[in-house]
N, C-alpha and C positions, 0 to 999 in steps of 0.2 A: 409953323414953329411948334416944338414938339413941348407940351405942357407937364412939369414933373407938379404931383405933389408929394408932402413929407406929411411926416406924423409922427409925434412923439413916443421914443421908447426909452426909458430911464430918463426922461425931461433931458432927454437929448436928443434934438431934431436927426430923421431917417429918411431918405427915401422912398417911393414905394418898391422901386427897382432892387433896391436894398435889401427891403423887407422880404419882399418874394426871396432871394438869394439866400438869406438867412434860413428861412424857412425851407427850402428844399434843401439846403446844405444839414438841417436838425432832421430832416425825411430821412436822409440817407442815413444820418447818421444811425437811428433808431432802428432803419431797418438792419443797418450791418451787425448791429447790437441785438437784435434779434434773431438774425444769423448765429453771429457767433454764439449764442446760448441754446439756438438749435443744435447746433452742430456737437455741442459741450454734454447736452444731457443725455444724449443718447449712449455716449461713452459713457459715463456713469451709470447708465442702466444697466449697460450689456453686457457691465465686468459681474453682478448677481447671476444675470441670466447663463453666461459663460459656464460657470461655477455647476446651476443647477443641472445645466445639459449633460457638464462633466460628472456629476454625482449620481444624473440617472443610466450613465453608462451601461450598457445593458450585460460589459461583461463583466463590471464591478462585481453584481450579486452574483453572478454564475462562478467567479471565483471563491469568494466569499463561502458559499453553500458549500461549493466541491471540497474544500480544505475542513470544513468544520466537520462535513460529514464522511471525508476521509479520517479525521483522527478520534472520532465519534467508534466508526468500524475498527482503528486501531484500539483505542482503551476497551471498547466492548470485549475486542478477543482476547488482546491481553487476560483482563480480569478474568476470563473464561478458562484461560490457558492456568493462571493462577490459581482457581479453585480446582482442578482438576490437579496441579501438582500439589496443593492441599491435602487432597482427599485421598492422592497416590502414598503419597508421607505419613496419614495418619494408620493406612492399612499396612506400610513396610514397619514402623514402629510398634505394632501392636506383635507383627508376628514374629519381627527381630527379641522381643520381651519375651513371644512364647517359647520362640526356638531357644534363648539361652537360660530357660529355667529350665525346658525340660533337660538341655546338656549338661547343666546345673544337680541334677538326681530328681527334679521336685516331679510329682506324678502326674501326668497330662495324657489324655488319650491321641493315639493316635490319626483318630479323624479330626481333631479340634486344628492340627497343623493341614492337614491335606486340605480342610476347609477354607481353613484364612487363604492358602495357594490357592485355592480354585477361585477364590472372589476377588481376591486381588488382579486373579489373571485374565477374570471377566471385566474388570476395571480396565485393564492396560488395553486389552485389547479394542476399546473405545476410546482411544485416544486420540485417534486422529476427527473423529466427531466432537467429543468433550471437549477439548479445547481447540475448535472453531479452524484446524489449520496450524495454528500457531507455533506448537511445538511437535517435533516430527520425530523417528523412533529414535534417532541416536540423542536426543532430548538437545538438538538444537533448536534456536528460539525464531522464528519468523514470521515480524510481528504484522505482515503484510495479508498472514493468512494461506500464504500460497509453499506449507511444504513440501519436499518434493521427497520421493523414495531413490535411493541409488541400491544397482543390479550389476550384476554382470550376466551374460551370456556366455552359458558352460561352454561349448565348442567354441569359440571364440578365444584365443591363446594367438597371442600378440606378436613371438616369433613364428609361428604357422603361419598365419593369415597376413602377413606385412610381407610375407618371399616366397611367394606358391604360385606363379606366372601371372596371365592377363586369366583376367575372368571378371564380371557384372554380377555384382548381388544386390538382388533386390530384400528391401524388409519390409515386412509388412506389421508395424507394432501393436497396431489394434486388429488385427485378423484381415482376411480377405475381406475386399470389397470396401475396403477402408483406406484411409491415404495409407500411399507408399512409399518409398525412398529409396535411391538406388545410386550405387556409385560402383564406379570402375576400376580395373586394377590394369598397369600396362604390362607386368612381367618386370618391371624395375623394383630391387628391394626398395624399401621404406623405413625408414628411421621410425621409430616406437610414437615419436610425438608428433612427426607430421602422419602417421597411421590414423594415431587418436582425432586429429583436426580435420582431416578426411573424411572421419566417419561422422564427425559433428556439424560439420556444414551439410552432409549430404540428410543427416537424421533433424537438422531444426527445425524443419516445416512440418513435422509429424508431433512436435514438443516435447523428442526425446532429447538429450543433449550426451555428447560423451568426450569423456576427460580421460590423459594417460593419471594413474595412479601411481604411486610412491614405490609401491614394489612392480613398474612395469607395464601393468596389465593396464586393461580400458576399463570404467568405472561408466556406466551409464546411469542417467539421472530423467526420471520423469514427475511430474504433480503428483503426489501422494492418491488424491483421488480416482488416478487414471492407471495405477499401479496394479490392483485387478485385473484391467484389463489388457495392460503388454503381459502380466507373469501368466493368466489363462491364454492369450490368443496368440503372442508373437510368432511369425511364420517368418523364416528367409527361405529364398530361391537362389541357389547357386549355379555353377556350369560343371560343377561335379570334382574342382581342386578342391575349393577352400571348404563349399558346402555342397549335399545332393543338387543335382540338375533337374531338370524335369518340371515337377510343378513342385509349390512351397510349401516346403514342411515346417512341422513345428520345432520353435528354437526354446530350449530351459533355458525361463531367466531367475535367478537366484540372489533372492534381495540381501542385503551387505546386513550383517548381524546387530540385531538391536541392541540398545543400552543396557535393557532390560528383557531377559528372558524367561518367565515364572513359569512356562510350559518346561524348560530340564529343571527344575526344581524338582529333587528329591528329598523327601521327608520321612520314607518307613523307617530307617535307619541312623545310626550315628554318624555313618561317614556322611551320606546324604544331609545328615542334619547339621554338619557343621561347613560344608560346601555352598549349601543354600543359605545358611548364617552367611558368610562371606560375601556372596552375590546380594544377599539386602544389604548390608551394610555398604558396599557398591555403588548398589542402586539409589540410597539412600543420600549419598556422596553426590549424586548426577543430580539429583532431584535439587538439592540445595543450590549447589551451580546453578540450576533452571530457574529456582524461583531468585535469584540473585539478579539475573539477568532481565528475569520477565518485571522484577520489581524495576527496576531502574528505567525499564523504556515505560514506564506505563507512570512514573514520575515524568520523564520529560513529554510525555504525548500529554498527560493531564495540565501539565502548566502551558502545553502551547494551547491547548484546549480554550483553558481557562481565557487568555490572552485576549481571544478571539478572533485573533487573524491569524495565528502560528505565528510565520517569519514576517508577515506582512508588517510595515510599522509605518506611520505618517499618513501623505495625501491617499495614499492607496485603503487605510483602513479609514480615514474621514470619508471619500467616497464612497465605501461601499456601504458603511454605518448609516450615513444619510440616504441611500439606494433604500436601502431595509427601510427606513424611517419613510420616507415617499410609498414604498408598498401597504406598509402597514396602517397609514392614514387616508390612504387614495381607495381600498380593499376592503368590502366587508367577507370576502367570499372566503366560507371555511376552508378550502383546499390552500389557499395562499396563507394563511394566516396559519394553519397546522404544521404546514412546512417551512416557515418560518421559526414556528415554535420548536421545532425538532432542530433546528439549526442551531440556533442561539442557547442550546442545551451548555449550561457549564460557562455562559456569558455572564458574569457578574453585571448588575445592575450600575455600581458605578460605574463601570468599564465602559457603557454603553451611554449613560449621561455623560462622561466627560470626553468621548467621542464628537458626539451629538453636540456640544458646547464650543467646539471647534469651529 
């Protein structure tokens, strides 16, 4: 006979059978209760962790960098572009004052006008160095840095060379031994625009470009900097219709006339002196246009500037704010900390606390 004893739990006789029962059913239970608050806390940890992983994204700050230090290179040339049309206005106003006193009767030497011409002309002609690119000879604005000169090529005449049979010319815009570019003709005329579009796909890998122009003709366009060297070096090869055959001779390229021209400035004389009166005042008229424009972009570059992300707005600039904030605490190393600092140029301090507070 199988012998039970009991024992009192709440002065209520139990079981031992019970008791055991009881007890492994409170085992479970605690463990399952330990379970489930394993199971609970690690979600709750990993939604922080999540967060930091995404904050140290590593293309967070390389965006970040690239846009501050893109509109960084934008205000710099602007402003550069701006003091050079400054300093252009301050010399056409002086000599605009001398040329209409002396048309005026009042008595001025004749070298005092050929002087202010000759220093102003040494001014212009640094202009595509003094302001950084920016503004290019017809005093358009490109705030990118990258102006470019427009040419035409003398021999080059658009009903000639669009209906003259098949023939292959080669160009060569930086001289021999330098890239080339070559395109074909089958003997089919050519409409004036698909001429120009022909010679534009065949001349883009060289970084000339070329557009039909208003009166007709082809209008080529290269970097201002690289303008030197097609107007000294450019060579086509022809098959002896459109251009010589043989080997490649040299092509005049002839840059599209500036805004401002202080080299035909004539001054000995009255008529001279009331023609180059006209041309400053002109000039003077472009100049203002220029600084009108360069002021306006260099307002909206300064405020995205300031911003600190440009267009970026929300999780994209709390990420990359907190990226910067992990470099700069995690970092003592001067090289990361300098480049940092060159970034955050024009970051207001609250901009970046209340970032950071997000």
């Amino acid at each position: 006979m199988e012998m039970r004893t009991t024992a009192l739990v709440g002065s209520q006789p139990v079981s031992r059978r019970d008791e055991n029962a009881a007890t492994a059913q409170a085992r479970r239970g605690a463990a399952a209760e330990t379970v489930s608050g394993a199971a609970a806390k690690p979600a709750l940890a990993q939604q922080p962790a999540t967060a930091a992983d995404a904050a140290r994204a590593p293309g967070a700050t390389a965006v970040f960098t690239a846009r501050q230090a893109q509109l960084n290179a934008d205000v710099t040339g602007t402003q550069r572009a701006l003091a050079f049309v400054d300093a252009s206005a301050v010399q056409l106003r002086g000599l605009k004052a001398a040329l209409s006193s002396t048309l005026g009767g009042a008595a001025r030497s004749g070298d005092e006008l050929a002087q202010r011409v000759a220093r102003f002309d040494g001014l212009w002609g640094n202009r595509a160095t003094s302001s950084g690119g920016v503004l290019d000879a017809q005093l358009g604005v490109h705030p990118a840095g990258d102006a470019t000169r427009t040419f035409r090529v003398r021999a080059l005449d658009t009903e000639q060379w669009r209906s003259h049979g098949a023939e292959t010319l080669t160009f060569h815009p930086m001289g021999l031994g330098k890239q080339a570019a070559s395109i074909t003709f089958d003997g089919k005329p050519l409409e004036p625009a698909a001429f120009a579009k022909r010679l534009d796909r065949a001349l883009a890998a060289t970084g000339v470009r070329a557009s039909l122009a208003a009166d007709g003709q082809v209008d080529f366009t290269v970097a201002e900097s690289r303008w030197p060297a097609v107007r000294d070096q450019l060579m086509v090869q022809g098959g002896g219709k459109r251009f010589p055959g043989g080997r490649p001779s040299r092509a005049q390229a002839d840059a599209a006339p500036e805004a401002i021209a202080p080299a035909r400035w004539q001054v000995g004389d009255r008529a001279g002196q009331r023609a180059t009166l006209r041309d400053v005042a002109r000039a003077l008229d472009g100049l203002t246009q220029a600084d009108r424009t360069l002021r306006s972009h260099l307002d909206v570059a300064t405020s995205r500037l300031r911003s600190g992300m440009g267009d970026a707005t929300g999780p994209q600039a709390v990420r990359a704010t907190r990226s910067m904030a992990d470099t700069l605490g995690g970092s003592a190393d001067f090289n990361v900390l300098s480049t940092v600092t060159a970034t955050l140029s024009g970051l207001s301090r609250a901009r970046v606390e209340t970032l950071l507070k997000l």
